[in-house]
C-alpha positions in Angstrom: 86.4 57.1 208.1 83.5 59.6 206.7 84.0 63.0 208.4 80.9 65.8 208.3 82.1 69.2 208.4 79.7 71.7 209.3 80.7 75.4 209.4 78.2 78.6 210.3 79.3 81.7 208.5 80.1 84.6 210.4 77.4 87.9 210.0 78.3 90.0 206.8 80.9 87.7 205.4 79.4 87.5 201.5 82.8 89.1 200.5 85.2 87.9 202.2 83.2 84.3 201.1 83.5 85.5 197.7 86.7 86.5 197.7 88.3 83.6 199.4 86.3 81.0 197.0 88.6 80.0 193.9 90.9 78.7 197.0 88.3 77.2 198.8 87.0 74.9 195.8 90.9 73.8 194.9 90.9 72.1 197.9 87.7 70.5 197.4 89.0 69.6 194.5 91.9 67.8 195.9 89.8 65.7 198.0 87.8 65.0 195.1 90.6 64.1 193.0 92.1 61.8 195.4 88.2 59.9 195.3 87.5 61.7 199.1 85.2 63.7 199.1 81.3 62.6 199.3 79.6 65.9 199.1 80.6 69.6 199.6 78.3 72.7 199.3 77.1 75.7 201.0 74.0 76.7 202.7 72.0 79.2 201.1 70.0 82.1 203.7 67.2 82.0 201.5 65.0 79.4 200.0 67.2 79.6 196.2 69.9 77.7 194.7 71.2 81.4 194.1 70.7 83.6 197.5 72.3 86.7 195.6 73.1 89.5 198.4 71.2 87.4 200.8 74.6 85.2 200.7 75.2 81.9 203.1 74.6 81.0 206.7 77.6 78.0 206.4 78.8 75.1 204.9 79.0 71.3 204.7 81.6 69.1 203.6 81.5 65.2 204.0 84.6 63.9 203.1 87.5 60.9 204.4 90.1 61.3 206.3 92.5 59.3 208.3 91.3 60.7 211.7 89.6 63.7 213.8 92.7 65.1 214.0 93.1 65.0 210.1 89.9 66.1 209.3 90.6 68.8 212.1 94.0 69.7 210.2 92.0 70.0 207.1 88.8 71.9 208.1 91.5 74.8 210.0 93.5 75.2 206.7 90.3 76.0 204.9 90.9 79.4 202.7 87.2 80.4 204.9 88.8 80.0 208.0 91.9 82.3 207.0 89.5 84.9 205.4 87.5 85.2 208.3 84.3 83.5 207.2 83.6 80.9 209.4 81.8 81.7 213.1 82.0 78.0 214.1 83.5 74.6 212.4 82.1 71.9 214.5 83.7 68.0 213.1 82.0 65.3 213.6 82.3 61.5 212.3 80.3 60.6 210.0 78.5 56.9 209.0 77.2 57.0 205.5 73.7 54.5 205.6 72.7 56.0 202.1 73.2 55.8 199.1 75.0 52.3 199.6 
């Protein structure tokens, strides 16, 4: 089952984002490499593909897992999480209508 992800950046946390990054796409990476993964991206405080300073207020990844509990598992290992990013990871199921 389709899993949504959906994770609010802590205040001030540009650098310990950038800094925990490289990690953080490997395991997008493996999801995507193992034909998972839907979608994955962040979401910019301002209105621009490329915030600068202004940074992120969170994330979204839509992806498949086996369970809540995997997709759980997955979202706690996130290199964010251990860096002190993330304020909040909320997990919800997902049903994807479109694209078919």
């Amino acid at each position: 089952m389709l899993y949504a992800i959906m994770a609010t950046d802590k205040p001030d946390s540009l650098n310990d984002r950038l800094a925990a990054r490289p990690d953080h796409l490997a395991r997008l990476q493996q999801l995507q490499d193992q034909g998972r993964l839907v979608l994955a991206g962040p979401h910019p405080a301002v209105d621009s593909a490329d915030p600068g300073s202004a940074g992120f207020t969170g994330s979204l990844v839509v992806a498949e897992f086996a369970s809540l509990d995997d997709a759980r598992q997955w979202a706690d290992a996130d290199p964010y999480v251990a860096a002190g990013v993330y304020e909040q990871v909320t997990i919800k199921p997902f049903k994807r209508v479109f694209p078919a």
